[in-house]
Each structure stands twice: as C-alpha cells, then as structure tokens.
C-alpha positions as CSV (number, residue, x, y, z in Angstrom):
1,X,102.2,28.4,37.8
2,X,98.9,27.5,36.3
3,X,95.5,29.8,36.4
4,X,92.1,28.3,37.5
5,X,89.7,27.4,35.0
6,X,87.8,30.2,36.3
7,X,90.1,32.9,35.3
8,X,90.4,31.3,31.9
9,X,86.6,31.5,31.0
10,X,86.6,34.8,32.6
11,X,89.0,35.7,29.7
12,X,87.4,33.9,27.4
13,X,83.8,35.5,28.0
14,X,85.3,39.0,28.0
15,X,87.1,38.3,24.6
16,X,83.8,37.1,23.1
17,X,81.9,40.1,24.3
18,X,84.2,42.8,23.3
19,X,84.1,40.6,19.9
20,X,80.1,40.9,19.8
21,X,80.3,44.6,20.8
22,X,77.1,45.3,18.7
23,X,75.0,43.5,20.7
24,X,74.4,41.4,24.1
25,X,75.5,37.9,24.1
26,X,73.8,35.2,26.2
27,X,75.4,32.7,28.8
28,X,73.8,29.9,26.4
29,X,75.7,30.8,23.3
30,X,79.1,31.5,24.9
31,X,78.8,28.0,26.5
32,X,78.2,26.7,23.3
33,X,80.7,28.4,21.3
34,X,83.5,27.5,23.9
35,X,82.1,24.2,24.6
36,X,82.0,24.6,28.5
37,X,79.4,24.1,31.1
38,X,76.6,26.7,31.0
39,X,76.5,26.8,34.8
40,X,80.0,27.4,35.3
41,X,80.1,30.1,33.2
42,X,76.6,31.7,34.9
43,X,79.1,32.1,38.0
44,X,81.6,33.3,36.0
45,X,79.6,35.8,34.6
46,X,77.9,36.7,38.2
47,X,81.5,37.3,38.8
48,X,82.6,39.8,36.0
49,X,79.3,42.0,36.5
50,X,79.7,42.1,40.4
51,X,83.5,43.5,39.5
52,X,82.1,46.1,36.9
53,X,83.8,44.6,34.1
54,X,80.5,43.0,32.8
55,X,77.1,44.8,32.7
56,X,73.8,42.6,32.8
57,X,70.8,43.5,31.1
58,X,67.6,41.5,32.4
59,X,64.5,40.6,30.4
60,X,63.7,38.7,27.4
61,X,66.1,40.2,25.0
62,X,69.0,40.5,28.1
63,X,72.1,39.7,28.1
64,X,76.0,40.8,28.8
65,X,78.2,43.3,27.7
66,X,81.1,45.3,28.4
67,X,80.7,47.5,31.1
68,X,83.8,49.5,30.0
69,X,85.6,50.2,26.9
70,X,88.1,47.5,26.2
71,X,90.9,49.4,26.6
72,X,89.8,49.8,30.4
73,X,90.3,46.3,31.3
74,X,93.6,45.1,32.6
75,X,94.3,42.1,32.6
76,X,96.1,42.1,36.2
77,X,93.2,43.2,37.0
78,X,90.8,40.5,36.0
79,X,93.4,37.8,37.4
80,X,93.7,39.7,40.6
81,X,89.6,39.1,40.8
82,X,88.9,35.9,39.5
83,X,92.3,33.8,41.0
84,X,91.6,32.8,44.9
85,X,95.1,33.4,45.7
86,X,98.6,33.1,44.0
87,X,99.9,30.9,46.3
88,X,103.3,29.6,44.4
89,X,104.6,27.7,47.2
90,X,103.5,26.8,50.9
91,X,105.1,29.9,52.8
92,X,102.5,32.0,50.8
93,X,99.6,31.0,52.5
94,X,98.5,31.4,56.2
95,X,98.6,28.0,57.2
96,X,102.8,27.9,56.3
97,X,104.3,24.8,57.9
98,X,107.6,24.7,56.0
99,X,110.7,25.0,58.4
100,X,113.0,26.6,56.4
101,X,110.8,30.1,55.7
102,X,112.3,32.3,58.6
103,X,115.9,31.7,56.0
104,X,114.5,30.8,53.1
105,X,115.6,32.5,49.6
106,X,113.2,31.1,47.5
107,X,110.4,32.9,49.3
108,X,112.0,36.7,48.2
109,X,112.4,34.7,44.0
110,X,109.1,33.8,43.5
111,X,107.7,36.8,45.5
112,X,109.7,38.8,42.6
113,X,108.4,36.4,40.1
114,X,104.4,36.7,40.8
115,X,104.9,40.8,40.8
116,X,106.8,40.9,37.2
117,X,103.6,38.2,36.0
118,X,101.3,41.0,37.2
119,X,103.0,44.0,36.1
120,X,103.1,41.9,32.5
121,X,99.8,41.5,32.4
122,X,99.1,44.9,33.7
123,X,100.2,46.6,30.5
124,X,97.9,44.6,28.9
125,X,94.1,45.6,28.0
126,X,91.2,43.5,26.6
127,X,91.8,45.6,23.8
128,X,95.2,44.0,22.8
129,X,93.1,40.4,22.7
130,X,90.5,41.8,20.6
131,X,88.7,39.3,17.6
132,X,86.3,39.4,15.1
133,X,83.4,37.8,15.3
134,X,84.5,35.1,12.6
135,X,87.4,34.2,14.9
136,X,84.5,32.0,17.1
137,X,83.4,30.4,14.2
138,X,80.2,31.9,13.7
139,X,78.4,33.0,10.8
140,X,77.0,36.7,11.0
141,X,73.4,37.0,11.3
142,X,71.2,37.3,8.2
C-alpha cells in the first residue's frame, strides 16, 4: 500500500503549520521549504481549508493556519479526505472484473488490513507529529 503524493503534502503542510503556530505561513514558503511544486500544494491547501482542517486568511499579510487545535486532527481523518480511494486490490472498486471475488479469501484479509491501518492512524493526532520550527531548517526571524 502506498499513499498519494497528495496525502503526503497534506501531512506535510499541516506539520509545518502547527510548527509555525505563531503566525500564518504562505503557500510560497512551504513549497520552498519542502521543495515541491507551489501549484500542487495551492490544491492541496484548497483541499485542507474546504475540510476545516486549515483556515485561510485573505489579503496582503494572509495566509494559513490551523483551523483546530492540533490535537483535533486525526490522522484517519486527513487520509480518509485527501486519498481518492483505498482500493488494495481490483474487487474493491466498482468496475471488479476478477472471477474469483464471489469465493475469494483475500477480499475479507485485506478488508481487515485497510480498517486496522485506519484505526492506527486514528489514535493518532497532529499533535503527536509536532516540530519546532528549527526542525525545517529555518532560522527564526530577527
């Protein structure tokens, strides 16, 4: 099993905000501190806002934050957002095909499998990922 990139920068962009809790950050400087694509994370960010885990503030000085305490945010719960599906196998999706799901085994496994990866993660809060600042490599203002 493997996450989308998209779920990975979502993480990523809540860590560095919860880390940067005294102020906003910008799109611009998160791309640059992870090295990613500014417009990839713009979506990203759309993303986290429109599921109330980011809050945007528009205008010159704008920029994101938290939109809840960090130990609000479940992990499970950002996954369940930003993944399009977790589709393990074929006989997950609607477009099955395989022959062998009215008997298959493997089907009842990996359901079990996916549900004990969400419960994990689940007990889990942005809080338990937290950083300092220095952790990004910056240097505090002056």
């Amino acid at each position: 099993m493997r996450l989308t990139n998209f779920s990975d920068y979502a993480l990523r962009v809540l860590m560095y905000a919860a880390a940067q809790s005294d102020r906003l950050i910008t799109i611009e400087e998160t791309a640059d501190v992870y090295g990613i694509s500014r417009a990839h994370l713009m979506k990203v960010a759309n993303q986290l806002t429109r599921g109330g885990f980011l809050k945007a503030v528009r205008g010159r000085s704008g920029g994101l934050a938290l939109a809840k305490r960090p130990e609000r945010i479940k992990l499970g719960d950002v996954l369940r957002m930003t993944e399009p599906d977790f589709a393990l196998v074929e006989c997950f999706t609607e477009g099955n095909r395989c022959i062998l799901s009215p008997r298959c085994r493997l089907r009842g496994a990996l359901r079990e499998a996916l549900a004990a990866f969400t419960a994990t993660l689940d007990r889990y809060t942005l809080a338990d990922l937290l950083l300092n600042p220095d952790d990004f490599g910056l240097r505090p203002a002056a």
